[in-house]
N, C-alpha and C positions, 0 to 999 in steps of 0.2 A: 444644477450644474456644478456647482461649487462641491456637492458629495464624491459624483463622478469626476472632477479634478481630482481630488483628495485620492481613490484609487490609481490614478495616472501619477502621484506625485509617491506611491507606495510601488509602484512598480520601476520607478527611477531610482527611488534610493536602494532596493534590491537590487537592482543594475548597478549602480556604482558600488557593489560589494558594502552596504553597511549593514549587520548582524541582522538577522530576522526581525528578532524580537522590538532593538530599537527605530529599526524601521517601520514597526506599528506602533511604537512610542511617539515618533515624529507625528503619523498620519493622524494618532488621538492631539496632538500638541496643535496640527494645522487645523482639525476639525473644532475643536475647543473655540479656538481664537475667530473662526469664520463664523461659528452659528454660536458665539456668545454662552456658552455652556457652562454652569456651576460646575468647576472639577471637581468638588468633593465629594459633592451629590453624585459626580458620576462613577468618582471612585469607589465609593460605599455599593452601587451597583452589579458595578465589576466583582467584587469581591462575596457578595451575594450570588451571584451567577456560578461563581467556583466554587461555593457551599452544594458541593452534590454528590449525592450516592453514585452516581450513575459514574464520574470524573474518577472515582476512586479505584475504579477497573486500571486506570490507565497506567499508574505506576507498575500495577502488580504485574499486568500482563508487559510490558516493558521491560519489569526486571525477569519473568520467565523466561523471555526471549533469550536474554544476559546470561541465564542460567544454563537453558540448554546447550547454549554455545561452549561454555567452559565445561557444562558436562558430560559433554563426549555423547550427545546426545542424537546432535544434526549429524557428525562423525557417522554413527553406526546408522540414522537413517541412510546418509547418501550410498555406504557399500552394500548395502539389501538391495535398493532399487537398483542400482549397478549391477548386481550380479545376478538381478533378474533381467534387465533387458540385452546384455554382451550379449556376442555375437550377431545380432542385429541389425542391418542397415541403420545408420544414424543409431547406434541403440545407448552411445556415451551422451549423446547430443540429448536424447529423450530422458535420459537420467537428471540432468540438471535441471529440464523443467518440472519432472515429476518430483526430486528434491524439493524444488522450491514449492510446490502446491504443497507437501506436506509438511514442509515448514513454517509455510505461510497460517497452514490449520491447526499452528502450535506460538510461532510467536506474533504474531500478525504485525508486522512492519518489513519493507522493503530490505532495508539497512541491514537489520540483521541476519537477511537469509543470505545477503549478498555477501557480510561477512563469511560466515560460517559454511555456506556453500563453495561459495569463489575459492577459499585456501585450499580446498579439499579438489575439488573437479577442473581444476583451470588447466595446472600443470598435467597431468591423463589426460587430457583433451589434446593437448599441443605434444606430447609424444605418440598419441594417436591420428597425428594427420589433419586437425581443427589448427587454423591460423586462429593466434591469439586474439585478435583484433575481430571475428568471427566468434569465440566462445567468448571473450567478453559480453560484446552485442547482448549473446544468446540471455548468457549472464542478465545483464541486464534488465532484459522484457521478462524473465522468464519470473526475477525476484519481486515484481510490482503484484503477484500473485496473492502475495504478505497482505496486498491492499484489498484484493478481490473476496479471498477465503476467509472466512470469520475463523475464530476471532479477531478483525482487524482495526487496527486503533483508531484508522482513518476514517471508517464508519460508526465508532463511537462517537468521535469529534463531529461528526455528521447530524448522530441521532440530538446531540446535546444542542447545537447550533439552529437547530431547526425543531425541535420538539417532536420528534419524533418516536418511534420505540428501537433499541437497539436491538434486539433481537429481528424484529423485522427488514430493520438497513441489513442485520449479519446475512439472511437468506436472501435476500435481495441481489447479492452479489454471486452469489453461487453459479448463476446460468451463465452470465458472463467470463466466468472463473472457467467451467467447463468448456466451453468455446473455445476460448485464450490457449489450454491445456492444449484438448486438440487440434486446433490450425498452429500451434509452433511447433507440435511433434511430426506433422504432415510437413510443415515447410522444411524442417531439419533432418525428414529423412529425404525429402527431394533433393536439396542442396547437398547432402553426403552421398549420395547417389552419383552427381552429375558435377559438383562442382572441385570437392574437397573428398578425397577418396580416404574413406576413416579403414589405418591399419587394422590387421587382424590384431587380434591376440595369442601370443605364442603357447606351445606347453612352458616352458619359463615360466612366466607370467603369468600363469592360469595355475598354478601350485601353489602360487605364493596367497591366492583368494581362499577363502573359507568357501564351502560347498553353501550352494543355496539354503540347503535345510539350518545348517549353523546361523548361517544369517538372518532369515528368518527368524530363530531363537533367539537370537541377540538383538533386533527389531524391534521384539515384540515388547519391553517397557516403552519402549523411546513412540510406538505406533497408538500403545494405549492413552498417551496424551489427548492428542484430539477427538478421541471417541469418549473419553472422560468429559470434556469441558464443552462439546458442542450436543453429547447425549445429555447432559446434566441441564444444558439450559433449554434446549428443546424437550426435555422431559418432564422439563418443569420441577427438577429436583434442586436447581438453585438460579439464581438470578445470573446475569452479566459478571457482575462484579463478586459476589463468592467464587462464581467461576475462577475469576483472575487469580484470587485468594487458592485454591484450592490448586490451579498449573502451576505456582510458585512451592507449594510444601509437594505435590509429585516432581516437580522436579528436582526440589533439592535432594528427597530421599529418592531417586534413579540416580542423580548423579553421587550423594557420597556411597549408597549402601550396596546398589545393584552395580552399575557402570564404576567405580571408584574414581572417576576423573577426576570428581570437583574436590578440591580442596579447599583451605581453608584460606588459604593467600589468593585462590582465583574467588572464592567467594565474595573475599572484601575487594577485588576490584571488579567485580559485576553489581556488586552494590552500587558503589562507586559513580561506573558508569552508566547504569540506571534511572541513580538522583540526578545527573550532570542534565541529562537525556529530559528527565520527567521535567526539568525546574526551566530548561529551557522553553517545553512546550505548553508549561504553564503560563510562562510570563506571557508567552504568544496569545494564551489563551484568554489571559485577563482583560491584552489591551484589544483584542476581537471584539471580546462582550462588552467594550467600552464603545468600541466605533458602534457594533450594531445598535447599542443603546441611542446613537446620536442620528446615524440614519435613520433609522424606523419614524426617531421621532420627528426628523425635518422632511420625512416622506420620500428619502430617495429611492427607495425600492419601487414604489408606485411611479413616479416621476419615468422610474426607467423602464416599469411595462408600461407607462402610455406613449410613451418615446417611439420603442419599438413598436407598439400595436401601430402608431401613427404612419409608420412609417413600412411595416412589411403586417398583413393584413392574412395570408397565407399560414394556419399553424404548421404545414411542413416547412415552411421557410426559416420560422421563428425559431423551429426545434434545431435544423442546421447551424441556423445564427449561434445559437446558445454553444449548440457544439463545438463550433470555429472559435470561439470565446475562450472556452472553456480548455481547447488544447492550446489558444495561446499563450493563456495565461497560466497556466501549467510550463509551458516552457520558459516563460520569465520569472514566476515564484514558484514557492515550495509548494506540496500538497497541501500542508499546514494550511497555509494561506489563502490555496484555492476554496477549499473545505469550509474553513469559519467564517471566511468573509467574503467573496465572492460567489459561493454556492448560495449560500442565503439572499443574497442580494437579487440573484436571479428566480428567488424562488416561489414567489407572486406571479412572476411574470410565465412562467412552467404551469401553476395551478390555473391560470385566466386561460387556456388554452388546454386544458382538463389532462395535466399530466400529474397523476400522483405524484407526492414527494415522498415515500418510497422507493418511486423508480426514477424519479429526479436524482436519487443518491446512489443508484446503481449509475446513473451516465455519469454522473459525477466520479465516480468510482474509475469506470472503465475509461474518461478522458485522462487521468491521473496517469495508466499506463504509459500513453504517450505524450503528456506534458512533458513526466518526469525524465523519459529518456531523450528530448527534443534540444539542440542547442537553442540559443546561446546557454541555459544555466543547466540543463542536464543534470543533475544530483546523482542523480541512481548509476547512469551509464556512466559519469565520470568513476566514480568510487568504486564501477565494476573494472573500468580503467587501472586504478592503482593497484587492484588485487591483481586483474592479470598482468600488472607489469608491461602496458602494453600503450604506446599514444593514443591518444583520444581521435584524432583523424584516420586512424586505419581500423576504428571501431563504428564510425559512425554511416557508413556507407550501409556495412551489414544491417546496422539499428536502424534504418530508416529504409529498408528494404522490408523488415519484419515489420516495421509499422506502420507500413501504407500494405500490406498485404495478408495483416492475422491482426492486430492490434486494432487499428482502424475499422475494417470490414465488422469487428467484434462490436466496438462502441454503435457502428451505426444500427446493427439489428437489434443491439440495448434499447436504444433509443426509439425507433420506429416500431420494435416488436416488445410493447410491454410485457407480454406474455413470459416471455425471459426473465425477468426479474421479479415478477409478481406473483407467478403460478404456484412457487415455494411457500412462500408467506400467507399467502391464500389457502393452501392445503393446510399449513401449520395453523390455520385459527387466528393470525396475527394480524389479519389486517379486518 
């Protein structure tokens, strides 16, 4: 009881707005003190636990993310896909989710695509007839893709948390991913159809685009990213983590030698922001592997599958339960949060009721969609909010229209329909 406090009392101090990281400094400080715990011993733990090959993807692929942004990378994706789907019903609308899937297959985090895409697609949407408070939204559900499509950092934090393999959490995510793609581009071309009638495109404005073929040629470094790094580990031609090693030196030579964007003054603040980034999700990381260290060992993971078995005896009930959990707790912490230490927690309780934890980490995955965009703490859709320049109340009607009708409907055939997450990983030899 006293473990499950200690979560209640890490979801209060994230509510009253105090920093992530020290919010799981208090939770290690209240669990210390309740179960009597050597800290030193636990801190030698923790520190051992971040001793990993596997942790060392994280910075690289964080800072590629950083890279492509500053070099002109996401830029030249988003007007290729643009100038293939124009003219189209909803076809600006389907541009920013296909953006975000192939960014997401390049830097794998939410944040970044929402940066790097939002600056670019927000404004064209809203001279094309999209209410800003609508393509943020879109924005929004469309950037959590970052989470779905490998390589993504949230399924590394996954694989390391629960001993998993990451290449298998990467695949794991895919059918979901595909899903997610198609029911937003169906909901966005119904809604442009019926609701929000998207201008044409003038000759003006259709002179001033490069012809398909030029863009396509200009594409083609920035598209060669993810078939490099998800053929290289599916190939078996390098690991997770060379991978990351490997998108960080293609990117830098696209961005200084092919694209010329990146310079040397955007270099040193994508560095910059990278470390700010990495050091933060470390510290998060360390005091994780500190709690898990303390539950594991006073049993509250067990404690909480006999609880629930006790009490709901049905494994379709249990699998809902979890679900409901897992998008509430998504809307009051960060993924971070849900991922290392709440995902785990439930993860006994998933296997006693014969759910891979594989595909425990694809619902995990797919509940993150709509944690993240869910008030009170919303991350994603706020910060899709400041790009479009647009209040968060006349964003959220649309975000909660897409996620009870493409995002939701997604998690649940996750969850119900292992086949979706598994089939990949299965074909690939990985499980």
């Amino acid at each position: 009881m006293e473990g499950l406090f200690g979560i209640l009392l890490l979801v209060v101090l994230l509510g009253l707005g105090v920093p992530v990281a020290w919010s799981f400094a208090g939770l290690v400080a209240y669990l210390t003190f309740v179960y009597d715990v050597n800290l030193n011993t636990l801190m030698l733990q923790g520190f051992r636990s971040l001793n990993s090959v596997v942790l060392l993807s994280l910075p690289l692929f964080i800072l590629a993310g950083y890279l492509m942004q500053s070099g002109g990378i996401a830029r030249r994706l988003v007007e290729f896909i643009e100038l293939l789907v124009r003219g189209r019903r909803g076809g600006l609308g389907a541009s920013i989710v296909l953006s975000s899937g192939i960014f997401g297959a390049i830097a794998g985090t939410a944040t970044a695509a929402v940066a790097a895409i939002g600056t670019i697609m927000i404004d064209p949407m809203d001279e094309r007839g999209y209410p800003r408070g609508y393509s943020s939204a879109l924005l929004g559900i469309s950037s959590l893709l970052g989470i779905l499509i490998p390589p993504s950092i949230t399924m590394i934090l996954f694989a390391v948390a629960t001993q998993q393999s990451v290449a298998a959490c990467f695949a794991a995510t895919m059918g979901p991913a595909i899903l997610l793609i198609a029911g937003l581009i169906l909901f966005n071309r119904f809604v442009a159809g019926r609701y929000y009638q998207e201008k044409a495109i003038g000759k003006a404005d259709q002179s001033e685009h490069r012809s398909p073929t030029r863009a396509v040629i200009a594409a083609l470094p920035a598209l060669s990213i993810p078939l490099i790094i998800l053929g290289g580990i599916y190939g078996g031609v390098f690991t997770p983590t060379e991978a990351a090693a490997v998108a960080v030196v293609v990117a830098l030579l696209i961005g200084f030698f092919i694209y010329r964007d990146l310079t040397w003054s955007r270099l040193r603040t994508s560095v910059i922001a990278a470390a700010e980034t990495t050091g933060s999700i470390v510290l998060i990381l360390l005091f994780s592997f500190m709690i898990g260290r303390i539950l594991v060992a006073e049993r509250v993971p067990q404690e909480l599958t006999e609880l629930v078995a006790a009490a709901v005896s049905n494994p379709i009930l249990i699998l809902l339960a979890v679900n409901l959990f897992l998008i509430i707790a998504g809307a009051l912490i960060d993924d971070v949060s849900v991922t290392v230490v709440i995902a785990p927690l439930f993860l006994p309780l998933m296997t006693s009721i014969d759910v891979h934890p594989v595909h425990f980490g694809a619902i995990v995955a797919a509940s993150v969609v709509i944690g993240a965009n869910s008030p009170p703490m919303a991350p994603v859709l706020y910060m899709a909010c400041r790009i479009g320049k647009v209040s968060v109340h006349k964003a959220v009607g649309p975000a909660l229209l897409m996620m009870s009708l493409v995002a939701l409907p997604v998690m649940l055939v996750t969850a119900f329909v292992p086949e979706v997450s598994l089939w990949l990983p299965r074909t690939l030899g990985l499980l």
